[in-house]
N, C-alpha and C positions, 0 to 999 in steps of 0.2 A: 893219542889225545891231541888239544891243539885246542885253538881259540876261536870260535865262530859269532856269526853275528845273528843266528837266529835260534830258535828251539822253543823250549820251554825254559818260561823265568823261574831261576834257583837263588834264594836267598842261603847263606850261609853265615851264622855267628858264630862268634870267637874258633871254635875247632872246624865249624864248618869253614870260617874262611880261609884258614890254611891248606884245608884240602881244595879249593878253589883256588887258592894262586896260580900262578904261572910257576915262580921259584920261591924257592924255601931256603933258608941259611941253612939249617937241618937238614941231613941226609934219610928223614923220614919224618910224614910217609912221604911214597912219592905223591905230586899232587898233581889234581886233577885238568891244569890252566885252562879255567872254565874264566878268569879275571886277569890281565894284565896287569901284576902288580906282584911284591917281593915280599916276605913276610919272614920274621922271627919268631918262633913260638917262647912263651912264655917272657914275651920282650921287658914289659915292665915288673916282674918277678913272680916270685912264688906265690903260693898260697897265702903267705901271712903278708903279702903288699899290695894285696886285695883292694880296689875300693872304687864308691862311688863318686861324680862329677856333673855335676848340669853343663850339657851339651847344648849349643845354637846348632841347627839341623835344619836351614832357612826352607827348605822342600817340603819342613812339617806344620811352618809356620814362626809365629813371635816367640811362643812359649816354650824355656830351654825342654830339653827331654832330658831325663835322670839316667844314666850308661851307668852299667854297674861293668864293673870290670872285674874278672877273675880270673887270675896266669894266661889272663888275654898276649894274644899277638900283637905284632910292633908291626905297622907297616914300614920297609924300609923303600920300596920304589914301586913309583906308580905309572903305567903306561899310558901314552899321546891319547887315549881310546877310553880313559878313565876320567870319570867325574869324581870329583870329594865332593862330599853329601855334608861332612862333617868335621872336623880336627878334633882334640886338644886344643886347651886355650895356649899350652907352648907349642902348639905346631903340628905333632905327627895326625896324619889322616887318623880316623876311627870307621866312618861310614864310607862308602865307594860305588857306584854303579856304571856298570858298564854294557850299555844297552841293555837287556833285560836279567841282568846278572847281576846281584847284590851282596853286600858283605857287609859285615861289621863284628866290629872286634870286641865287641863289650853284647848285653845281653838284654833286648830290647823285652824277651818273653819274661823279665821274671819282674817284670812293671806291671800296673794296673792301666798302664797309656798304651793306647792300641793305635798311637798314630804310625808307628812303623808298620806295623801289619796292616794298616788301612795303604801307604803308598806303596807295602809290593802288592797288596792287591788289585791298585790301579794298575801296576806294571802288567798283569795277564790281561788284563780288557782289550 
């Protein structure tokens, strides 16, 4: 595997972006580094430290987006070749793109806002 700059655009949330990093803290699984970037699974806790946060996501517009988070991943390092899409209002990335490669650590499908699905599906045009 290895990191390319062209293909087909792959969006991955919370599990999927683990298996898209480059490196994992975790010695499983191995991952696929479809993204330039270093990940903790289950960085901000378990199951019961669960929770939601309005997100500035400035690519989606003014109006925050709702990230719901579940035993989401922690971004810990992000590659020269990576955009943040998004933070934490303390800091850590959530959102990432890297050329036509997408992540995010929280779970844009279990919202009624379709703006993230509406910018990766600008990304394939």
């Amino acid at each position: 595997t290895g990191l390319t700059t062209t293909g087909t655009p792959v969006w991955g949330t919370c599990a999927g972006m683990i298996l898209m990093a480059r490196e994992l803290a975790d010695d499983r699984p191995e991952p696929l580094e479809l993204i330039d970037i270093a990940v903790t699974r289950n960085g901000y806790g378990r199951q019961a430290e669960s929770f939601e946060i309005n997100l500035m996501i400035p690519v989606l517009g003014a109006e925050p987006f709702r990230g719901i988070f579940i035993r989401a991943p922690t971004v810990t390092k992000v590659g020269a070749g990576v955009e943040v899409l998004g933070n934490l209002p303390d800091g850590p990335a959530v959102a990432l793109l890297e050329n036509n490669r997408l992540v995010t650590s929280f779970h844009p499908e279990l919202t009624s806002d379709t703006r993230f699905h509406q910018f990766f599906l600008s990304l394939i045009k």
